[in-house]
C-alpha positions in Angstrom: -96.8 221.7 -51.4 -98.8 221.6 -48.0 -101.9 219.7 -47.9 -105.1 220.7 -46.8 -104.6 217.9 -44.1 -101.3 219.6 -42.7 -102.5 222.8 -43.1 -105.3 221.7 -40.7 -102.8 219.9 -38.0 -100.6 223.3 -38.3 -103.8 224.6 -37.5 -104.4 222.6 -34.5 -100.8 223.6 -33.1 -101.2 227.1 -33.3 -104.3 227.2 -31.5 -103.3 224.8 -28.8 -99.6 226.9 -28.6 -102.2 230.0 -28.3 -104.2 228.4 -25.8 -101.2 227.4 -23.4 -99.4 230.7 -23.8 -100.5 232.7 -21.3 -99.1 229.8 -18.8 -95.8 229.6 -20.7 -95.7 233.3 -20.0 -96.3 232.8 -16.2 -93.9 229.9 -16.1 -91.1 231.6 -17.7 -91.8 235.2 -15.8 -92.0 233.7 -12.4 -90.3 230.4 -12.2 -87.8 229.8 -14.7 -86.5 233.2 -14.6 -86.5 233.7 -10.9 -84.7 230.3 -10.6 -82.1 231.2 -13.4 -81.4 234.5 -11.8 -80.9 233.5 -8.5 -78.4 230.6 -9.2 -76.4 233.5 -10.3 -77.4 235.7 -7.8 -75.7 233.2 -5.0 -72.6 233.2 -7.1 -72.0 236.8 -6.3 -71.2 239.6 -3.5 -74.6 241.1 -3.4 -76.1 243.8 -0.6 -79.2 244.4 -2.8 -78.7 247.5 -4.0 -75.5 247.8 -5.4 -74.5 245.8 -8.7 -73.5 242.2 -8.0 -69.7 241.4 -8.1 -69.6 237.8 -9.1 -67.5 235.6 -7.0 -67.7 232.2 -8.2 -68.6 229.7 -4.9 -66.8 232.3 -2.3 -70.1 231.7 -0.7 -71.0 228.3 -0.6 -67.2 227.8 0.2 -67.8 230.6 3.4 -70.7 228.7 4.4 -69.0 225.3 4.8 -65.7 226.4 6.3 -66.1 229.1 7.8 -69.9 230.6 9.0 -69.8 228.7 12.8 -73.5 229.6 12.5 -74.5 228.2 9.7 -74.0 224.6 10.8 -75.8 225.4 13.9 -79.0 226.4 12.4 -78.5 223.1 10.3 -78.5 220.9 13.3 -81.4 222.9 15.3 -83.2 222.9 11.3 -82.8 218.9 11.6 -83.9 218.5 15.1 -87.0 220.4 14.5 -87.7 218.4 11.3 -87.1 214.8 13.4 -89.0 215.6 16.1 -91.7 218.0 14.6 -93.2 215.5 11.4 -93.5 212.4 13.7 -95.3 214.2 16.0 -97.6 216.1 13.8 -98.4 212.6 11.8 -99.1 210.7 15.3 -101.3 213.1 16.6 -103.2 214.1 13.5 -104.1 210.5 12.8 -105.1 209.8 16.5 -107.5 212.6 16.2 -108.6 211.7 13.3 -108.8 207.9 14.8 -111.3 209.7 17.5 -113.7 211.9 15.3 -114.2 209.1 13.1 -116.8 207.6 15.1 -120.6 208.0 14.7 -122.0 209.9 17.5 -123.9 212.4 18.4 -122.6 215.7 17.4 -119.3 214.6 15.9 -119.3 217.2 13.4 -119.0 220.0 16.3 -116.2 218.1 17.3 -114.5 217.9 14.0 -115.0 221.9 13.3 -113.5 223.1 16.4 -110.4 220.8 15.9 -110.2 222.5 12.3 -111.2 226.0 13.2 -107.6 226.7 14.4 -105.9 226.0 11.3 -108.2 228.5 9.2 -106.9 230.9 12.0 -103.8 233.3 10.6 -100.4 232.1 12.0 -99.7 235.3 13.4 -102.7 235.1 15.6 -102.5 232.2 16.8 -98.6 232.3 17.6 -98.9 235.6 19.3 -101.8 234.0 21.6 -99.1 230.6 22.0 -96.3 233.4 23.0 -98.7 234.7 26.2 -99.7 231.3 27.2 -95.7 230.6 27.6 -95.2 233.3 29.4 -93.4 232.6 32.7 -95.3 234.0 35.7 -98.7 235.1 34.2 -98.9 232.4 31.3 -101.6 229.7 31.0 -99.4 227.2 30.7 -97.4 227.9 33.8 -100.5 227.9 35.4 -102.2 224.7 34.5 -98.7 222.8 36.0 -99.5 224.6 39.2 -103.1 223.3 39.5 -101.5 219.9 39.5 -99.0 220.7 41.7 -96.1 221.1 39.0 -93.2 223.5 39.4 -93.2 226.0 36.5 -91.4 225.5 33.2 -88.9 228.1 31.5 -90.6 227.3 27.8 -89.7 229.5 25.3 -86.4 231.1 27.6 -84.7 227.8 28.0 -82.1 226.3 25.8 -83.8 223.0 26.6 -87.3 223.7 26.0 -88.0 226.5 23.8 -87.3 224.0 20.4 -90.0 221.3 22.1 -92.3 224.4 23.1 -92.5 225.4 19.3 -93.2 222.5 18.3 -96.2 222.1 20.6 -97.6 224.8 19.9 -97.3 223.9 15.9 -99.5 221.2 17.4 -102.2 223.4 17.7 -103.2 223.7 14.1 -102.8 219.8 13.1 -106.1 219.7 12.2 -105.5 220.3 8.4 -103.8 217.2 8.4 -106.5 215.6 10.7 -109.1 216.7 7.8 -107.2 214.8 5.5 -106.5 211.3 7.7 -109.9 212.0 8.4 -110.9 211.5 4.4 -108.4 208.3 4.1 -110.1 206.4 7.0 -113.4 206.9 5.8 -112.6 205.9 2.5 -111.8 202.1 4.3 -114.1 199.3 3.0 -116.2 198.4 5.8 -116.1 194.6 4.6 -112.2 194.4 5.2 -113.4 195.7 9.4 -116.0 192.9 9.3 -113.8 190.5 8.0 -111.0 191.2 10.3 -113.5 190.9 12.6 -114.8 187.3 11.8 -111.0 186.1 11.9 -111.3 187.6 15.7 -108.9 190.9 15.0 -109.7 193.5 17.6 -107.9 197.0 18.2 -104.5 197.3 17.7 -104.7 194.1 15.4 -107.4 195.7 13.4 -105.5 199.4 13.0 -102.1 197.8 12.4 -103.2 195.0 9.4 -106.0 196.5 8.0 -106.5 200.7 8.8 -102.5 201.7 8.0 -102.5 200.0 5.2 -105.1 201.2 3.8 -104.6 204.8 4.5 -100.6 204.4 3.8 -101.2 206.6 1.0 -102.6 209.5 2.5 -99.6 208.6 5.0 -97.1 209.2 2.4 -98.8 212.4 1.3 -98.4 213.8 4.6 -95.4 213.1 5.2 -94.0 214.6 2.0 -95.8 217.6 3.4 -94.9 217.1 7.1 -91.1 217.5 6.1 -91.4 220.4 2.8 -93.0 222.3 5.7 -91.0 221.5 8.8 -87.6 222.4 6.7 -89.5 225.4 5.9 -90.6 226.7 8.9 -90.1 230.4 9.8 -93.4 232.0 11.4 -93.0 230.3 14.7 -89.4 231.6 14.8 -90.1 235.1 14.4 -92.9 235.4 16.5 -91.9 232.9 19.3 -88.0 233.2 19.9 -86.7 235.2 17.5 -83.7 232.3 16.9 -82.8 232.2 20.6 -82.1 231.7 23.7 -78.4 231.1 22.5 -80.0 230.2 19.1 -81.5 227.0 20.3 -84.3 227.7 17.9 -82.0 229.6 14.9 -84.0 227.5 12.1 -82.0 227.5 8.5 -84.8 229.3 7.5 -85.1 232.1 9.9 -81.3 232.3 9.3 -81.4 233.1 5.6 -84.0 236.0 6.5 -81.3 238.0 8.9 -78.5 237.6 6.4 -80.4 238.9 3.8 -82.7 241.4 5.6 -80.5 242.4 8.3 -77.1 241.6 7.2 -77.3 242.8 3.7 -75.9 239.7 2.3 -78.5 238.8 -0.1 -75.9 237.0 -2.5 -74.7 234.8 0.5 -78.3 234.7 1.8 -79.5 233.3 -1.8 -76.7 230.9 -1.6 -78.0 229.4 1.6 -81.6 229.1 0.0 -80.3 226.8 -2.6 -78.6 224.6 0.1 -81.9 224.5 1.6 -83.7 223.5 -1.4 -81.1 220.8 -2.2 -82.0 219.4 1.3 -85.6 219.8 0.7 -85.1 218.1 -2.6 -83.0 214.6 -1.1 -84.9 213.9 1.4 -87.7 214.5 -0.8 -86.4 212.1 -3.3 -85.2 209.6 -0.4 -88.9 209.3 0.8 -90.4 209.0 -2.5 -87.6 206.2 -3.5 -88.4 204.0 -0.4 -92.5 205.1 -0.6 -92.4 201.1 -2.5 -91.5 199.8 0.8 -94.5 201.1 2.8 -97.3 202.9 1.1 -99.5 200.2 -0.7 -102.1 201.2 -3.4 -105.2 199.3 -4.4 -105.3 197.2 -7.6 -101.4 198.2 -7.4 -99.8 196.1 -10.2 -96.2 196.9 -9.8 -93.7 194.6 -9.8 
């Protein structure tokens, strides 16, 4: 016989069940089943329209051995990632080093370094694509002024991946926001007593700032590289994957295979390659975060 006490904890269950439903729905309708489905999906011979013909790992195996282009977008997907995240992390903390001072009109300063990040993508890449261009372009231009012959940017094998990159530069200042709240969140005692013990500069950013901010550190750089592996937007409007496919990101890869190639089982099967990498290196930095991010009051062993 049930209890009046049960009957009240059943009670409690059904109406927290009831409660959390509508986001076991949404979970199940647009993660777990899009997941499910396209692990099988990537096990098949798929053009999108016609029913799937399941071909056990044909693809992955295709991918490995056989698709030349496939481990080229890899290494140009890699290359982009180790040059792009260090460079986004450097120069979003040095601007966010230089706005947080007290001055006069600092805030101006720190809107107009964030105003091009609340700018579409689009936008702001198609303005990037006629600044690069090679006789009319700004940038051609402002080497001139200093003398400078002009650069091929985007229609070099050389240059376009670097030219992509800077112009990712462009909208750092999300991440500068963000630096910006982790260096104001400092104690000022630790700066004045760094200061009594005769720390200046360097001494003062090395031993006391970046260890301090290491967290916000680690968050951006779990971002930096999620994003960077990710990239597509600058491919499409930029380069389009070339000259040569100098700039044939995995990502911008996966998108022609499926959209223009009609291979959307082999397309799928290079997304979950993608997410694996995504997912290690992930991992990897969380797994040595111990060595360099340090927390306050942190108690761990």
């Amino acid at each position: 016989m049930i209890t009046a006490s049960r009957k009240r904890i059943y009670l409690e269950w059904t109406k927290g069940y009831l409660f959390i439903l509508p986001s076991i729905i949404g979970f199940s309708v647009f993660v777990a089943y899009p997941l499910i489905s396209s692990l099988y999906y990537a096990l098949t011979d798929w053009d999108g329209i016609n029913k799937p013909k399941f071909v056990g790992l044909d693809n992955f195996i295709y991918m490995f051995t056989v698709d030349p282009a496939f481990w080229k977008s890899l290494r140009v997907t890699f290359y982009y990632v180790l040059l792009n995240v260090p460079a986004s992390l450097i120069f979003g903390l040095a601007l966010a080093m230089l706005l947080n001072r007290k001055l006069p009109g600092i805030k101006f300063f720190r809107t107009a370094f964030y105003l091009p990040t609340v700018i579409p993508a689009v936008a702001t890449l198609t303005l990037w694509r006629y600044m690069y261009q090679p006789q009319y372009g700004l940038a051609n231009q402002v080497l001139r002024l200093f003398g400078l012959p002009d650069a091929p940017w985007l229609t070099s094998e050389n240059t376009a991946l670097l030219s992509i990159i800077l112009s990712g530069l462009w909208q750092v200042g999300s991440g500068m926001i963000i630096f910006l709240s982790g260096l104001q969140s400092v104690p000022q005692d630790l700066y004045e007593a760094a200061e009594v013990d005769g720390a200046k500069g360097w001494t003062t950013f090395s031993r006391v700032t970046l260890p301090m901010i290491t967290p916000i550190l680690f968050l951006q750089l779990i971002l930096g590289i999620i994003g960077s592996f990710q990239a597509f937007t600058q491919i499409v409007v930029l380069t389009h994957g070339g000259p040569n496919f100098s700039t044939m990101l995995l990502n911008y890869k996966i998108y022609g295979d499926v959209f223009n190639g009609k291979m959307f089982g082999y397309g799928i099967a290079e997304v979950w390659i993608l997410f694996l990498i995504i997912m290690f290196f992930t991992l990897l930095t969380y797994r040595y975060s111990n060595r360099f991010v340090h927390y306050e009051n942190d108690n761990r062993g």
